[in-house]
C-alpha positions as CSV (number, residue, x, y, z in Angstrom):
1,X,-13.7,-23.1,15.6
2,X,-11.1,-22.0,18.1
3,X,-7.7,-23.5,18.6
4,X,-7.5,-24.9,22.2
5,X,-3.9,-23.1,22.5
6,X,-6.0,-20.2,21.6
7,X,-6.2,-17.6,25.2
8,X,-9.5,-16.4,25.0
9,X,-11.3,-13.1,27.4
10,X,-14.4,-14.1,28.9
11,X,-15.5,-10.3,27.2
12,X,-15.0,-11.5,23.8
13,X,-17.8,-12.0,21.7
14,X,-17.0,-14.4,18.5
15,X,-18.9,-15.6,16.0
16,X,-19.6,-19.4,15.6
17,X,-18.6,-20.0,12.8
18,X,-15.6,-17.8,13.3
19,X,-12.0,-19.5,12.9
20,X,-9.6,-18.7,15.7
21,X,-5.8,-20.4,15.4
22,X,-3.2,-21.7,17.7
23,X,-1.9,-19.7,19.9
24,X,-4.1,-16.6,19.0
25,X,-4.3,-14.1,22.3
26,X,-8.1,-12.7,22.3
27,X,-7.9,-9.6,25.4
28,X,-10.8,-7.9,26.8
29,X,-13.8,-6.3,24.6
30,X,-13.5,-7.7,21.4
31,X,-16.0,-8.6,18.9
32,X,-15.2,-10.7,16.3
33,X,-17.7,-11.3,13.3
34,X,-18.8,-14.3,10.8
35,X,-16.5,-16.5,8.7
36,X,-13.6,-14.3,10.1
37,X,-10.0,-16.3,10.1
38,X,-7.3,-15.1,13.4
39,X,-4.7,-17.1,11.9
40,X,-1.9,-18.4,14.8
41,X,-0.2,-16.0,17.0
42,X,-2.1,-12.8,16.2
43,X,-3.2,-10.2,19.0
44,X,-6.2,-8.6,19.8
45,X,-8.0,-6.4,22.4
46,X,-10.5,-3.7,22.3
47,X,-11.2,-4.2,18.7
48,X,-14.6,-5.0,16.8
49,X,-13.7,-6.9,13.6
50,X,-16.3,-7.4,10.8
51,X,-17.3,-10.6,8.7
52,X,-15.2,-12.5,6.5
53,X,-11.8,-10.7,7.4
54,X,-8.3,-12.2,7.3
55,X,-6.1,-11.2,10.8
56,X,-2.3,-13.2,9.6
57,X,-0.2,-14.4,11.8
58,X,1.8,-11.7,14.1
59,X,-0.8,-8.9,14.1
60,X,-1.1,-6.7,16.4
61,X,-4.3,-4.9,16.8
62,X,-5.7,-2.6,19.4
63,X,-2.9,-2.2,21.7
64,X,-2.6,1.1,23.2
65,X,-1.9,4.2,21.8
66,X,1.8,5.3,21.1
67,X,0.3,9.0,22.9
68,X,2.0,10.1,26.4
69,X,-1.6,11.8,27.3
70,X,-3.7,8.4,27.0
71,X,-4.0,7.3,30.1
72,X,-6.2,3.9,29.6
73,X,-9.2,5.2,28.4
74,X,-12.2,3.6,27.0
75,X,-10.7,3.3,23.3
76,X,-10.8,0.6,20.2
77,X,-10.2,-0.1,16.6
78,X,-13.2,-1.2,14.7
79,X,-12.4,-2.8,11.1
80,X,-15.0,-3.1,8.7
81,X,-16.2,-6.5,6.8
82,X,-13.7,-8.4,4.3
83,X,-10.7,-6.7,5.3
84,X,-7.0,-8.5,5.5
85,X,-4.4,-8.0,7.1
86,X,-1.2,-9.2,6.7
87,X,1.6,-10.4,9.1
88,X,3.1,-8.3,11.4
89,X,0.9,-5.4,10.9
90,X,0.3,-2.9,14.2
91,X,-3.2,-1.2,14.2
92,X,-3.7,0.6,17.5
93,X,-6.4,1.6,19.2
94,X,-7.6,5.5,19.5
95,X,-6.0,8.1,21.8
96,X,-9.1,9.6,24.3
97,X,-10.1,12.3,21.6
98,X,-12.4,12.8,19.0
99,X,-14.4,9.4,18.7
100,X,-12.1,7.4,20.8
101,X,-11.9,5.3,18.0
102,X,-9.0,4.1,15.3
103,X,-11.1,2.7,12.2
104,X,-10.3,0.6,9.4
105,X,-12.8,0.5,6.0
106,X,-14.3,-2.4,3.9
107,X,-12.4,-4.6,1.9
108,X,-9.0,-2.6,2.8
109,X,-5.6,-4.6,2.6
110,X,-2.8,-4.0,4.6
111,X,0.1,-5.7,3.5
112,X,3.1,-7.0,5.9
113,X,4.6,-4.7,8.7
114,X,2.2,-1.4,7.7
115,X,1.2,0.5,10.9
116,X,-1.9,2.4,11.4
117,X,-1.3,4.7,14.4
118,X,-4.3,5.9,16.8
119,X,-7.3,8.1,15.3
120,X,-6.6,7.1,11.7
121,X,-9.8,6.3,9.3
122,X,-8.7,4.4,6.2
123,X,-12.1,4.3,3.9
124,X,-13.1,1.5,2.5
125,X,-10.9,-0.4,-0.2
126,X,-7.5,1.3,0.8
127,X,-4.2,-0.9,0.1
128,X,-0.8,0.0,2.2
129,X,1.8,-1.8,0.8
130,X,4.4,-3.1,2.8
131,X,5.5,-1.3,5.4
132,X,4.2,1.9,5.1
133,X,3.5,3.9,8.6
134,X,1.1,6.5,9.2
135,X,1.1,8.6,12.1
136,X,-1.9,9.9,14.4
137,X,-5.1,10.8,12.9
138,X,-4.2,10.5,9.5
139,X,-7.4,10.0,6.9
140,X,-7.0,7.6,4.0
141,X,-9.5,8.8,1.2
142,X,-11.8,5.6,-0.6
143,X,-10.0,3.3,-3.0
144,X,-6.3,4.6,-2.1
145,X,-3.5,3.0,-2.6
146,X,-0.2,4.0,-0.9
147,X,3.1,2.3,-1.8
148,X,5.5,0.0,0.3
149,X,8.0,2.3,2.9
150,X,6.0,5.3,2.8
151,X,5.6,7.7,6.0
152,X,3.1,10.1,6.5
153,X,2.8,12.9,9.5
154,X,-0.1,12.6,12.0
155,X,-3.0,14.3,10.5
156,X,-2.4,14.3,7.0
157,X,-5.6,13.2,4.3
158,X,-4.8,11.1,1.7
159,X,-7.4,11.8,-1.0
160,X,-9.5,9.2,-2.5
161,X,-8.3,7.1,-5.2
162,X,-4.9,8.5,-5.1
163,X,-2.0,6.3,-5.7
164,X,1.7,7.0,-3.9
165,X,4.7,5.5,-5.2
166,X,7.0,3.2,-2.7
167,X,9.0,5.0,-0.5
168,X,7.5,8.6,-0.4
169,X,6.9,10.6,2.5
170,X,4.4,13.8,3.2
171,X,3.5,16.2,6.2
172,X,1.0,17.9,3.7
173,X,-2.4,16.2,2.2
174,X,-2.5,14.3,-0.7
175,X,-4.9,15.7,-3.6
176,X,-7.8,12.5,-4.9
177,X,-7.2,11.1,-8.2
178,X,-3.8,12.0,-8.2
179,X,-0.6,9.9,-8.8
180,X,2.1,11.1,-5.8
181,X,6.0,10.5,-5.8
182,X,8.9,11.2,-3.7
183,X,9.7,13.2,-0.4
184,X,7.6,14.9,0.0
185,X,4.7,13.4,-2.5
186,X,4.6,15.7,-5.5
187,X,1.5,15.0,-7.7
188,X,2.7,14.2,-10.9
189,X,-0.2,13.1,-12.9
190,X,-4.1,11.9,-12.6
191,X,-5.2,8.5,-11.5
192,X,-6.3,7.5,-14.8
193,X,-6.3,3.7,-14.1
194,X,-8.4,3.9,-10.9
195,X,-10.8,6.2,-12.1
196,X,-11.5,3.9,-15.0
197,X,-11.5,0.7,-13.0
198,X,-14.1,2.7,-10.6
199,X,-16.5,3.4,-14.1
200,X,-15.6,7.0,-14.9
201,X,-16.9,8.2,-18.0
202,X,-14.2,9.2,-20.3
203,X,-15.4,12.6,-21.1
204,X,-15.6,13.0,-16.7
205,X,-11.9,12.0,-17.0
206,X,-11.2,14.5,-19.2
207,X,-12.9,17.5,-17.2
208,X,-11.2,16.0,-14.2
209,X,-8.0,15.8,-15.7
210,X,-8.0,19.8,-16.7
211,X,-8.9,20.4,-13.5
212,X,-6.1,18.8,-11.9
213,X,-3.8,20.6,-14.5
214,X,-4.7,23.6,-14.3
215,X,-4.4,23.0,-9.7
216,X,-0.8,22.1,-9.6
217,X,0.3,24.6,-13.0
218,X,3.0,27.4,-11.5
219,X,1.2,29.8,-14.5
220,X,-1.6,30.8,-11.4
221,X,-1.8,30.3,-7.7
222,X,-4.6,27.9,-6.2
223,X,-7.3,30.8,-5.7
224,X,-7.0,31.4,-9.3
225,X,-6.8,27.8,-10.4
226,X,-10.2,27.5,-8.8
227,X,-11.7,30.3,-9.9
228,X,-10.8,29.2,-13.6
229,X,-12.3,25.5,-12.9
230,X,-15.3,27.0,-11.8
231,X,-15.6,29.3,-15.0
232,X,-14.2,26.7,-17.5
233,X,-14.8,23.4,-16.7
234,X,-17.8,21.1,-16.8
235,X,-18.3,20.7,-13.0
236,X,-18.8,17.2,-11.5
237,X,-18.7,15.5,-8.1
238,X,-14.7,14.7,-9.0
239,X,-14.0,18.3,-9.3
240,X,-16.0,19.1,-6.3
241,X,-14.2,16.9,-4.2
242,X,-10.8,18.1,-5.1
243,X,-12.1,21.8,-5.0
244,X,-13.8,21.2,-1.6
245,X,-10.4,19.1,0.0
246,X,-8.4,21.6,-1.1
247,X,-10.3,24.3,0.5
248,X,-10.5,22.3,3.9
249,X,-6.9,21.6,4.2
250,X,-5.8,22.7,7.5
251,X,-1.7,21.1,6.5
252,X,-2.1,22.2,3.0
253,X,-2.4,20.2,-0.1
254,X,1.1,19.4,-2.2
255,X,0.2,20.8,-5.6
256,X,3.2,22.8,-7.1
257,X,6.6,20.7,-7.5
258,X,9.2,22.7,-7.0
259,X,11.9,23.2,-10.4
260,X,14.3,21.1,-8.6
261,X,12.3,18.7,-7.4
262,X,13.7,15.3,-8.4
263,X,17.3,16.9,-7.9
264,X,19.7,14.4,-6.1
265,X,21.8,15.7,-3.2
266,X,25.0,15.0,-5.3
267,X,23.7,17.9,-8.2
């Protein structure tokens, strides 16, 4: 059904059965899938949007690039099936590099007024909270979930099934399974609640859980914390991960908190 206020491109391709409110504006090369709702107001261009998703009023998705080099490429956003998002949220589309493409995951939720700059991937089931902004190219690891009024610089990974508290910020990557706080995000514990909800084993858990100890201790620097893992700890894909994001870090990974971290300015 589509709202006769609706402003439709004679590119777009929507689904039948497709719900499309008043006032919606639909630009050029869009694709829109099943039993997806554009609730009134929203904007879209050069996006491909999957089945059953939720687009609230106010969205903005697939407008260009905030990059001085685009110059109007062939770019878009594609967002993956069951996906919300939530008024007011910005989602544009890819600068002219690497696939051309800014693309959203699965079942992912992004709450009111989050922005999702050009080149990002969020993986499937990702939540920003309210207002969180991430710059260029950043890469939101499966199952994340990053707290409301958080900022992270252009090209920064979140790991997977890592959880940031409200209002932290990072120019460095996030490690997976870990629980993040402050500016920047200092890990300051393991995930335990996702890793459960996700079916972990408890005695994975518990290798996990040495391994990530034994990363962020100040008692040996991260070569040695690996090496240690590797010769003390039941290995599983977990641990691999975290091993292998660590080593592929081109920012760096925050791992040791500083002694003062936590400090206020006033101390």
């Amino acid at each position: 059904m589509i709202d006769k206020t609706a402003i439709i491109h004679p590119t777009a391709q929507i689904a039948d059965d497709a719900i499309i409110g008043p006032y919606v504006v639909i630009g050029e090369n869009v694709k829109i899938g099943h039993r997806t709702r554009v609730i009134s107001n929203a904007h879209i261009e050069f996006a491909e949007i999957g089945d059953d998703c939720t687009i609230s009023p106010f969205a903005t998705i697939g407008s260009e690039p905030q990059d001085l080099g685009y110059k109007g490429e062939p770019t878009k956003v594609v967002i993956g099936d069951g996906t919300i998002v939530k008024e007011n949220v910005t989602i544009h589309r890819g600068a002219a590099c690497g696939d051309n493409t800014t693309r959203i995951g699965k079942k992912c939720l992004l709450m009111v007024g989050s922005h999702v700059a050009h080149n990002c991937v969020l993986e499937d089931q990702v939540i920003l909270a309210n207002l969180v902004t991430l710059g260029g190219h950043v890469h939101v690891g499966f199952g994340a979930f990053v707290g409301g009024m958080s900022v992270f610089h252009q090209n920064v990974r979140i790991g997977d099934m890592a959880i940031i508290s409200g209002f932290s910020a990072s120019r460095q990557d996030i490690l997976p399974y870990s629980k993040g706080d402050g500016r920047p995000a200092y890990p300051r514990g393991l995930n335990v609640i996702a890793l459960k909800r996700r079916g972990v084993p408890q005695e994975v858990r518990t290798a996990i859980n040495e391994a990530f100890k034994l990363l962020i201790s100040d008692e040996c620097n991260t070569t040695q914390a690996i090496e240690k893992i590797k010769a003390e700890i039941p290995m599983n894909e977990y641990i691999e991960k975290m091993i292998d994001f660590v080593k592929t870090s081109k920012r760096g990974v925050l791992l040791k908190t500083p002694k003062n971290a936590g400090e206020s300015l006033a101390d």
